[in-house]
ZALO-516273 format. One line per 10 residues: number of its first residue (from 1); their letters; for each residue x negated, y negated, z negated of N, C-alpha, C. Coordinates in steps of 0.05 Angstrom, whole numbers, plus 32768, in hexadecimal, padded with zeros to 4 digits. Layout:
N
NUM = a = X Y Z X Y Z X Y Z | ...;
END
This chain:
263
1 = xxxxxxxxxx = 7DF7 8308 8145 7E07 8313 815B 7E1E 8300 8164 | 7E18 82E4 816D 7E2D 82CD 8168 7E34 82DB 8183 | 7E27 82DE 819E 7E34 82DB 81B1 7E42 82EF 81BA | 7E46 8308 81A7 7E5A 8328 81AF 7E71 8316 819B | 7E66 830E 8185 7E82 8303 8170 7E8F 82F1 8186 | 7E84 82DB 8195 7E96 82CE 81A6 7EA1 82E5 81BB | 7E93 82F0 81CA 7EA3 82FE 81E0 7EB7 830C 81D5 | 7EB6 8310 81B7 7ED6 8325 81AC 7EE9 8310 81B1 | 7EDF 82F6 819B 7EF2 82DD 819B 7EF8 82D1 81B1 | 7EEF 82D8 81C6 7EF9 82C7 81DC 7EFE 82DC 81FB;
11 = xxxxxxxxxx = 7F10 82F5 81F3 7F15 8309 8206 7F08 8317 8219 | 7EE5 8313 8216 7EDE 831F 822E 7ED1 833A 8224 | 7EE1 834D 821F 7EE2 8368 8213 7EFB 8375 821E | 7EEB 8383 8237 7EFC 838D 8255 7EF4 83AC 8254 | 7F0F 83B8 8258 7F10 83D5 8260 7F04 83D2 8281 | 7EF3 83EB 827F 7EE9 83EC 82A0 7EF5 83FD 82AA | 7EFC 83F4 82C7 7F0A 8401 82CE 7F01 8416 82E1 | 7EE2 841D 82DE 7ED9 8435 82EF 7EBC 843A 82DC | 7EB9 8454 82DC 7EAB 8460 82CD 7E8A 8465 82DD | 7E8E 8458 82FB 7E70 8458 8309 7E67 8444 82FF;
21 = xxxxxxxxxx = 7E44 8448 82F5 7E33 8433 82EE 7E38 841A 82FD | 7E2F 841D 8316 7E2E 8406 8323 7E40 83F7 8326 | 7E60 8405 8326 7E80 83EE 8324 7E81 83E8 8316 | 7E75 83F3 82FE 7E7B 83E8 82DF 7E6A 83D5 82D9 | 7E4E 83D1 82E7 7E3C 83BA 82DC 7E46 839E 82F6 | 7E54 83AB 830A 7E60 839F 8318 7E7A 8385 8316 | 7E90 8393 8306 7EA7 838E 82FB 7E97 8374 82E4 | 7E83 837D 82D5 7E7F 836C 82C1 7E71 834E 82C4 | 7E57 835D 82DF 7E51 8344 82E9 7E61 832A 82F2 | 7E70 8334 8303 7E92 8326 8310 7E9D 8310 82F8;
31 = xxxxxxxxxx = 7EA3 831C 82DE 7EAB 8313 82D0 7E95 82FA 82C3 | 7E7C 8302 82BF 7E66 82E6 82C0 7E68 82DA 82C8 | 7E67 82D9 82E8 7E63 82D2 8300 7E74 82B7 82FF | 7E92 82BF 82FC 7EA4 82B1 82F8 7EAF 829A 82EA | 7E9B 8296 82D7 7E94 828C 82C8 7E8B 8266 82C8 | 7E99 8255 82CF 7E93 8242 82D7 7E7C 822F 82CD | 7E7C 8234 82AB 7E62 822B 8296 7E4E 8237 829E | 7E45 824C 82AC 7E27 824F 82AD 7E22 8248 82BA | 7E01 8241 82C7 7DEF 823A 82D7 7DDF 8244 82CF | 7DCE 824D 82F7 7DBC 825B 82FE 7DBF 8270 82F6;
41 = xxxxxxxxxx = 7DD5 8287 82FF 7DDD 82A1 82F4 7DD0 82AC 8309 | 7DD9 82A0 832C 7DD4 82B1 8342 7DE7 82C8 8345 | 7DDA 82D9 834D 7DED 82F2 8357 7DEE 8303 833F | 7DF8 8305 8329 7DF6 8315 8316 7DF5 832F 831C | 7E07 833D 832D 7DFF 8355 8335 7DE2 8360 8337 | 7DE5 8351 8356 7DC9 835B 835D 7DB3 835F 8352 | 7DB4 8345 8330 7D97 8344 8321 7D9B 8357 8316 | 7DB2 835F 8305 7DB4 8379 82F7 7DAE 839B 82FD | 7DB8 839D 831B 7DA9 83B4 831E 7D92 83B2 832A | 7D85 839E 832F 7D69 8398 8333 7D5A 83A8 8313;
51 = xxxxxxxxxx = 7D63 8399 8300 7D58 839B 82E4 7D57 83B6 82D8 | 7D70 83CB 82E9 7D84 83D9 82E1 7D67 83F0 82F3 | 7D5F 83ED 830C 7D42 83F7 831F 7D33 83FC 830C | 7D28 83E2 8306 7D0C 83E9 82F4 7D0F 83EF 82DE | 7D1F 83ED 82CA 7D23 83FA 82A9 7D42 83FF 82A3 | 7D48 8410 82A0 7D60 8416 8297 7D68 8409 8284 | 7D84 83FB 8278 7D86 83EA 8260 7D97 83FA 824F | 7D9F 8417 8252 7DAA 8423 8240 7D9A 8424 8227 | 7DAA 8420 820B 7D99 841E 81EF 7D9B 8436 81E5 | 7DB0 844A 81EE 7DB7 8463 81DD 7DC1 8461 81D1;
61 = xxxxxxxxxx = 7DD4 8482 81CB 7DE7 8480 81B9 7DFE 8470 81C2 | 7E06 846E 81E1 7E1C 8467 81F3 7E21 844C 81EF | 7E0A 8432 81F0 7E0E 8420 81EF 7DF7 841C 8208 | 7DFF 83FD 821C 7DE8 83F8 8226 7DEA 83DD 822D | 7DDB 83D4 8233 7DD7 83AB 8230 7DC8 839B 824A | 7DDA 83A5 825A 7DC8 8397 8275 7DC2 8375 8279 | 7DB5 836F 8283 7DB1 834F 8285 7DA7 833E 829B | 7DB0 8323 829A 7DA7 8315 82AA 7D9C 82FB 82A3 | 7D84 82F9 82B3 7D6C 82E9 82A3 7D78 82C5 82B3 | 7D7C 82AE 82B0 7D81 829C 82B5 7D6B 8284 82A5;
71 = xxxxxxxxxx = 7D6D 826D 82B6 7D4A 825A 82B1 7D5B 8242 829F | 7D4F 823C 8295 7D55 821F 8283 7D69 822A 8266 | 7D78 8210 8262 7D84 8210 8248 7DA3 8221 8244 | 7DB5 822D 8236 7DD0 822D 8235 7DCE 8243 821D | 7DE4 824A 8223 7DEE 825D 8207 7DE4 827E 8212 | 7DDF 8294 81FF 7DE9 82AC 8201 7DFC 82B0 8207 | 7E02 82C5 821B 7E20 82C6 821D 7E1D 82E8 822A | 7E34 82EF 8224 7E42 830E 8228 7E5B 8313 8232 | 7E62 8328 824A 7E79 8334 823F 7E72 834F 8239 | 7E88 8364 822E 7E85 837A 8224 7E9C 8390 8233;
81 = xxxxxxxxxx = 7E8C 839D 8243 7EA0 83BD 824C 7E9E 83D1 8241 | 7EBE 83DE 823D 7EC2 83EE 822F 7ECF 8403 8247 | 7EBC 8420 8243 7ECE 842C 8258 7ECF 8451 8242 | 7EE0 8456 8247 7EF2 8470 8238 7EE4 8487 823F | 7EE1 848F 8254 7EDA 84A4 825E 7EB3 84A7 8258 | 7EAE 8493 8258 7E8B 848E 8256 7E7C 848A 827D | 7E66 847F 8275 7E5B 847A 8297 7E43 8486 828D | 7E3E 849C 82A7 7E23 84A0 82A7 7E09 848F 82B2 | 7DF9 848C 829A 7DED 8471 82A1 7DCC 8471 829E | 7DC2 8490 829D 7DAE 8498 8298 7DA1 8483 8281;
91 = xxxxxxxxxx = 7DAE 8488 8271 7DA0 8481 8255 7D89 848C 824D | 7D77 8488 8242 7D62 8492 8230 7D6B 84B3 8225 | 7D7E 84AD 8213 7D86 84CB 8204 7D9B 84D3 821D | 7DA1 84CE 8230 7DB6 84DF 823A 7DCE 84DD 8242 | 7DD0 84D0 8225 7DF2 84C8 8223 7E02 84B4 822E | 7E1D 84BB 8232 7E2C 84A4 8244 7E35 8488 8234 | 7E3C 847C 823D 7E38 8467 823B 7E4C 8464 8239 | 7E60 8456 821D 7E77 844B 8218 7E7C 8427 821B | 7E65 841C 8212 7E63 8407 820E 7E57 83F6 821C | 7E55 83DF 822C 7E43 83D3 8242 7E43 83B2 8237;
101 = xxxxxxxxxx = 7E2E 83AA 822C 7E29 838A 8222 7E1D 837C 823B | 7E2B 8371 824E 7E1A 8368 8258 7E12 8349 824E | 7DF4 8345 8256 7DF2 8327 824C 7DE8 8313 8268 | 7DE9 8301 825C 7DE0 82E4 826C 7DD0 82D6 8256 | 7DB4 82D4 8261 7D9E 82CB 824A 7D95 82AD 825E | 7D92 829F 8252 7D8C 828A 825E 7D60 8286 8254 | 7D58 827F 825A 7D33 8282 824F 7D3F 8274 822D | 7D42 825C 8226 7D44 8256 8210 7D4D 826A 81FA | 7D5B 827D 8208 7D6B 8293 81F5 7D5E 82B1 81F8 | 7D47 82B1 81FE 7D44 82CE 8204 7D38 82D7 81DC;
111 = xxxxxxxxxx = 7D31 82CA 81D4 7D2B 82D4 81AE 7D49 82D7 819E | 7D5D 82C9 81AC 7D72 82D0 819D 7D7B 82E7 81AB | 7D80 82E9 81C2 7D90 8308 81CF 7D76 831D 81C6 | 7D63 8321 81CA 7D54 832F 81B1 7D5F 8336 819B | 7D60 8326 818D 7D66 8327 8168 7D8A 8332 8173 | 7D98 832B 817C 7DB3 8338 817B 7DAB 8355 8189 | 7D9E 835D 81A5 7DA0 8370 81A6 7D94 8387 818C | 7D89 837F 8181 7D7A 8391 816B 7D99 8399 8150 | 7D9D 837E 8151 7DB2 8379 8139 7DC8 8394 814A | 7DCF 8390 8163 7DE5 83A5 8168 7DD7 83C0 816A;
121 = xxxxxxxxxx = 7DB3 83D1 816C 7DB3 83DF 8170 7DB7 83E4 814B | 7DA3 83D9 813B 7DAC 83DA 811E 7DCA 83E3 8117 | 7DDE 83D5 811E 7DF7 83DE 811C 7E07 83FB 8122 | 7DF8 83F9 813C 7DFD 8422 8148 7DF3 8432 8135 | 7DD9 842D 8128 7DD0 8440 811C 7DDA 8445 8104 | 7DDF 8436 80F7 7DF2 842D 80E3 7E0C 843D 80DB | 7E15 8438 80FA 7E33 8446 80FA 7E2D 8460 8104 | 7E15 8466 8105 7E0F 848A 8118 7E1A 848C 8132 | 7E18 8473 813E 7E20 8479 815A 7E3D 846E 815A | 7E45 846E 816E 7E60 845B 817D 7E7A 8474 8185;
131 = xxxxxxxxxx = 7E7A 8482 8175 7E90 8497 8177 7EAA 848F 8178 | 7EA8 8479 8161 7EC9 8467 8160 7ECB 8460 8174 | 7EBF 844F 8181 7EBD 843D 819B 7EC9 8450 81B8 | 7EB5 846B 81B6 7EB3 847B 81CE 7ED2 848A 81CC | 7EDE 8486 81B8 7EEE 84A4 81A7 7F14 848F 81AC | 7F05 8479 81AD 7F22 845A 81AE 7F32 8463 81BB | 7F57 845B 81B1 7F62 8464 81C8 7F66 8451 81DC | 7F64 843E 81CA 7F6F 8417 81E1 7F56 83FE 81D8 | 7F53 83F7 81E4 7F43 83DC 81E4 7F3B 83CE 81C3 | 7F5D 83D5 81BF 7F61 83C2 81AD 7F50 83CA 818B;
141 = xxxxxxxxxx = 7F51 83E4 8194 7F42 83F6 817A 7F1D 83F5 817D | 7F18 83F0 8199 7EFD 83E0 819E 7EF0 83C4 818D | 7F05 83B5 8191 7F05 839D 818B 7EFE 839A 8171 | 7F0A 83AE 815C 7F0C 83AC 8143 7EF3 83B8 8136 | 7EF2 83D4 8146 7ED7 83DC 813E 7EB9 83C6 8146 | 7EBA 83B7 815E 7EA2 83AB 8162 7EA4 8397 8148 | 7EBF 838D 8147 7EBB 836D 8136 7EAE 837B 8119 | 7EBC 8397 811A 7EA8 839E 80F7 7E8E 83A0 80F7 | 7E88 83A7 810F 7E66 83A8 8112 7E5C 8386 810F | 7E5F 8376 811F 7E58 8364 8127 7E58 834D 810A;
151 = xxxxxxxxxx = 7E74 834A 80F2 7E6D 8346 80E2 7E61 834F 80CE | 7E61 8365 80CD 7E4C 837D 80BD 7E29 836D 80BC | 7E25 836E 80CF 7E13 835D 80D9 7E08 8347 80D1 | 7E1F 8331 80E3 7E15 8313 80CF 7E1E 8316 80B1 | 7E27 832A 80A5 7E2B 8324 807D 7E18 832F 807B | 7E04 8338 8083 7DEF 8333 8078 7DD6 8328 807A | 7DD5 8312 807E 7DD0 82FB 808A 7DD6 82E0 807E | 7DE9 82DE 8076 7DF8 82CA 8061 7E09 82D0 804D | 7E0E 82B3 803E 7E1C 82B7 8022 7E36 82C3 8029 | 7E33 82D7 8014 7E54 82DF 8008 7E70 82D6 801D;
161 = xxxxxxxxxx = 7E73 82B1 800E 7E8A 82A2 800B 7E8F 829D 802E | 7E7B 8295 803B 7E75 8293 8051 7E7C 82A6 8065 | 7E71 82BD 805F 7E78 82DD 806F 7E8C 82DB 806A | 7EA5 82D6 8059 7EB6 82DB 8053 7ECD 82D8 8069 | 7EBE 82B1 8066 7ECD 82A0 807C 7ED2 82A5 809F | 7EB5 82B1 809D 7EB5 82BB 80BD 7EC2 82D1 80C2 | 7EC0 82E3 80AA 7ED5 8301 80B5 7EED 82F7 80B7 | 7EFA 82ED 80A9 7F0F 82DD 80B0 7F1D 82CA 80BF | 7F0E 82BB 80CE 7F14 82AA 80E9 7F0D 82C0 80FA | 7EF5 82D7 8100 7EEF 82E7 8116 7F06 82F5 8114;
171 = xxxxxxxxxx = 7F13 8302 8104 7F23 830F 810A 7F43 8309 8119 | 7F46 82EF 8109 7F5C 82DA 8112 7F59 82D6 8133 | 7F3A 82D8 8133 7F38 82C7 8155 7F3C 82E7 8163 | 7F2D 82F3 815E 7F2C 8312 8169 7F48 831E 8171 | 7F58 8319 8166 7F78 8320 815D 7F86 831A 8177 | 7F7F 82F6 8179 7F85 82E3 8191 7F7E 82DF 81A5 | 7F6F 82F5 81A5 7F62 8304 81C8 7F75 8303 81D8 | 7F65 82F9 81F7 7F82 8306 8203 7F83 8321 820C | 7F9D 832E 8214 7FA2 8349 821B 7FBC 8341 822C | 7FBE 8357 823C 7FD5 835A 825E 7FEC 8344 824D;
181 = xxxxxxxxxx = 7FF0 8331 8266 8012 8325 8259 800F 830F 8246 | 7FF7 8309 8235 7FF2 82F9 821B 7FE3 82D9 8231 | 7FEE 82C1 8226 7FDA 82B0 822C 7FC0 82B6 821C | 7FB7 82A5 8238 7F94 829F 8235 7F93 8281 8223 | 7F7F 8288 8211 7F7B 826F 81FF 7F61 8267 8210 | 7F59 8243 8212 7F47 823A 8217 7F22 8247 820D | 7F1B 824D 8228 7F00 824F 8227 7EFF 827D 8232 | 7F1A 8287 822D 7F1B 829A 822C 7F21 82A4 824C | 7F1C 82C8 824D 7F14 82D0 8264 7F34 82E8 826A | 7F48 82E5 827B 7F49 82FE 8284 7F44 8308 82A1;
191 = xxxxxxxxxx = 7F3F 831E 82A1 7F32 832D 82BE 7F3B 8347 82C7 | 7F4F 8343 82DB 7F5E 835B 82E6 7F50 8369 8302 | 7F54 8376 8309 7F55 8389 8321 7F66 8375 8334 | 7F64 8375 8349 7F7D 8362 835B 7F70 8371 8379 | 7F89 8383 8382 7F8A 838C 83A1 7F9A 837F 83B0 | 7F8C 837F 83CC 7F9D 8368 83DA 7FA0 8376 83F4 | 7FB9 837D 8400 7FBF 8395 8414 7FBE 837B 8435 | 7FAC 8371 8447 7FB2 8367 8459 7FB7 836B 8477 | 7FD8 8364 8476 7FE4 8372 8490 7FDF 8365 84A6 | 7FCB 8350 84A9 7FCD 8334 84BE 7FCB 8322 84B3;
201 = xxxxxxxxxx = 7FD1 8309 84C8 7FBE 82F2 84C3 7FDA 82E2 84A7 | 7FF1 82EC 84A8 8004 82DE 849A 8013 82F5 8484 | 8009 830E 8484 8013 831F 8469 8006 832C 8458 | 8006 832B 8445 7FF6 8336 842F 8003 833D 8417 | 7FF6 835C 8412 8009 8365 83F6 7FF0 8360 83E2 | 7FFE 8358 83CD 7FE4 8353 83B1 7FF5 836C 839E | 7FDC 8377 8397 7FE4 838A 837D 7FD3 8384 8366 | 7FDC 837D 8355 7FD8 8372 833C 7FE3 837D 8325 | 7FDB 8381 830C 7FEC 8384 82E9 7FEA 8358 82E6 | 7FE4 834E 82E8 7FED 8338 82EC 7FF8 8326 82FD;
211 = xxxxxxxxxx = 8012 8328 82E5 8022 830D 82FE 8023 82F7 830C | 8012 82DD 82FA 8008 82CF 8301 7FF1 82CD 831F | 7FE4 82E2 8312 7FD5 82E5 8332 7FE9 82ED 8343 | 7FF1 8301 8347 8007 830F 8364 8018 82EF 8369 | 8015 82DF 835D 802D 82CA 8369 801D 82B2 836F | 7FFF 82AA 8365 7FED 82A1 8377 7FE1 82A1 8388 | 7FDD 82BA 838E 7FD4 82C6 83A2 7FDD 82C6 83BA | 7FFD 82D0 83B3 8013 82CF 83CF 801C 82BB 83D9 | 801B 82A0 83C4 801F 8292 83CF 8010 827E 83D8 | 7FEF 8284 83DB 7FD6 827F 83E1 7FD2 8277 8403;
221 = xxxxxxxxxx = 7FDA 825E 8407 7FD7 825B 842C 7FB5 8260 8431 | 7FB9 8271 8448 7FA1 8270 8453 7F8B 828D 8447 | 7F9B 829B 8436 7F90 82B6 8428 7F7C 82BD 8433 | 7F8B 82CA 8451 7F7B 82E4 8461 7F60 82DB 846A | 7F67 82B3 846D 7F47 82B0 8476 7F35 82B5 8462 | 7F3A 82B2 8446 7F26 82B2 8431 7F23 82D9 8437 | 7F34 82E4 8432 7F35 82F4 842F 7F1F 8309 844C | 7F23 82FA 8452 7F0C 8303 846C 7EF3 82F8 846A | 7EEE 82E7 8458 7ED1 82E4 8457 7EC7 82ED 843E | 7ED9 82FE 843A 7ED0 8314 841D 7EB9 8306 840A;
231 = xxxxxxxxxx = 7EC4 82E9 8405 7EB8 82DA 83F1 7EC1 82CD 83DC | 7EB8 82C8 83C2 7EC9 82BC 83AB 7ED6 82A1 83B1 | 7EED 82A8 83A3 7F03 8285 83A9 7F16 8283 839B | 7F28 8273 8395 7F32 8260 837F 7F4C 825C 837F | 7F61 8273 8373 7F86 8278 8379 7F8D 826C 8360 | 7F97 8254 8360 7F99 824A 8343 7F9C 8247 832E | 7F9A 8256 831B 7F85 825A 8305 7F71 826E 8300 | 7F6D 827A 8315 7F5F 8298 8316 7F46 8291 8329 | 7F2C 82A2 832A 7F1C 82A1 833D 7F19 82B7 8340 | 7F25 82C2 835C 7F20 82D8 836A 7EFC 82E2 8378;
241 = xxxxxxxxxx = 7EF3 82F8 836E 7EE2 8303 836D 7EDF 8312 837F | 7ECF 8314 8394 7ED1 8333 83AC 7EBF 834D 8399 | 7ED1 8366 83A5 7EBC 8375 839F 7EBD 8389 83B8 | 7ECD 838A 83C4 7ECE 83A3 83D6 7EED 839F 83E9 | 7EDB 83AC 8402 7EFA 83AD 8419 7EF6 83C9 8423 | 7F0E 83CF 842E 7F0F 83E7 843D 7F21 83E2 8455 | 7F1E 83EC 8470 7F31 83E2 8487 7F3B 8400 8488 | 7F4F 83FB 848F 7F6B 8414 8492 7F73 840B 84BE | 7F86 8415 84C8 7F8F 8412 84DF 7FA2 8404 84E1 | 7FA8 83FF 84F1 7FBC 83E8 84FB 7FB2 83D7 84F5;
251 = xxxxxxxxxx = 7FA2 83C9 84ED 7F91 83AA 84EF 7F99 839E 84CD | 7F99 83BB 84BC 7FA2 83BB 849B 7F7C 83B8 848B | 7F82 83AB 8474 7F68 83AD 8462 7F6A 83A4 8452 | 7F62 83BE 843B 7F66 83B8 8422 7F4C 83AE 8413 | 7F4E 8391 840C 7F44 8385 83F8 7F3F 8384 83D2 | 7F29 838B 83C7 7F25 8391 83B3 7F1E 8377 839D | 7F2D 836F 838B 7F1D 8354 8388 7F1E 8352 8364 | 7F12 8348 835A 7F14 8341 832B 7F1E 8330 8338 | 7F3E 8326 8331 7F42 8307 8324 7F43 8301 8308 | 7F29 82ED 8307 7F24 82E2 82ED 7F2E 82CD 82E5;
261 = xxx = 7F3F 82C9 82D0 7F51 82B5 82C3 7F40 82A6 82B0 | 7F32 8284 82AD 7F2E 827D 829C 7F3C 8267 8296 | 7F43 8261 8280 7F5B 824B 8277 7F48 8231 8270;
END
């Protein structure tokens, strides 16, 4: 399960912030997407609820593992949404959906995201289901419960002395996640919500829980044009993500966008 153990260790273990299937496989794709190390991702969205058409990827038991298939060599890679309330996501058994793995399988890696997805359904069953997870009050109590699963896992698998060592750096690293306000350590992800209120060709309100963004953004020459071609672009150190506009009157429109922070 190396590549959920990295996504703990390297922050991309995101509260969602809407409980509809499609924003939520939405929000997460964004966050792939964003992603400057992959190649040949494409539209991650689109492939996912393409995939999402012909077979549902709910596993049951309020976990589900959507994916995107990519050609040649690279790593497994994941992020992980966590949403409180549950998404209805027509699962197999029914049940909602607390947990969302999405992956990025490159062809070289499709026997290992196999063997991990099994290793995490093994784990649910294990634990009787994701009650802690669904039941969490903050992120942060997520975090702790996945990393017990996830080393649970590889110790058995390897020596003793060794398991030892890894629960011990994973947790150190896990710890050092980022969260609102905390720097980002190299290689790590954060990913906000960012609304952008545009009054004309020269005013714009940004609403943000990050500061850094609201003050790149505003002081971003040339915004409204990006901002009108409702396409991804580059406020410096963030890459702004479109997801949605709405026009209001007086010649007002509100812009919906992930800014994703990678350090």
């Amino acid at each position: 399960m190396k590549s959920l153990l990295n996504a703990l260790q390297e922050g991309r273990l995101l509260e969602l912030p809407d409980a509809d299937k499609g924003k939520a496989l939405e929000y997460l794709a964004h966050v792939i997407e964003a992603v400057p190390d992959l190649s040949g991702v494409g539209q991650v969205y689109e492939s996912v609820m393409a995939r999402e058409g012909s077979q549902n990827t709910g596993l049951g038991l309020g976990v589900a593992c959507p994916h995107v298939r990519a050609s040649g060599e690279g790593e497994l890679f994941c992020a992980v949404g966590w949403s409180p309330t549950g998404i209805d996501y027509g699962s197999p058994d029914g049940k909602k959906v607390h947990l969302v793995v999405m992956y990025y399988i490159p062809d070289s890696q499709k026997s290992i995201y196999l063997r991990e997805i099994s290793a995490l359904a093994g784990a649910i069953h294990r634990e009787g289901g994701i009650s802690a997870i669904a039941s969490a009050e903050d992120i942060a109590t997520v975090r702790e419960r996945l990393l017990d699963w996830v080393l649970v896992a590889i110790e058995a698998n390897i020596p003793e002395a060794k398991a030892r060592m890894i629960r011990l750096e994973a947790r150190q690293a896990a710890s050092e996640a980022p969260s609102a306000g905390r720097a980002v350590a190299p290689g790590q992800i954060q990913a906000v919500p960012a609304l952008i209120v545009s009054l004309g060709d020269s005013q714009n309100v940004v609403l943000c829980q990050n500061p850094q963004a609201v003050a790149a953004l505003e002081k971003m020459e040339g915004l409204a044009d990006k901002l009108r071609l409702q396409a991804q672009f580059d406020a410096a150190d963030f890459k702004l993500v479109f997801q949605s506009s709405t026009q209001y009157g007086l010649g007002r429109t509100l812009y919906q966008y992930l800014a994703v922070k990678l350090s």
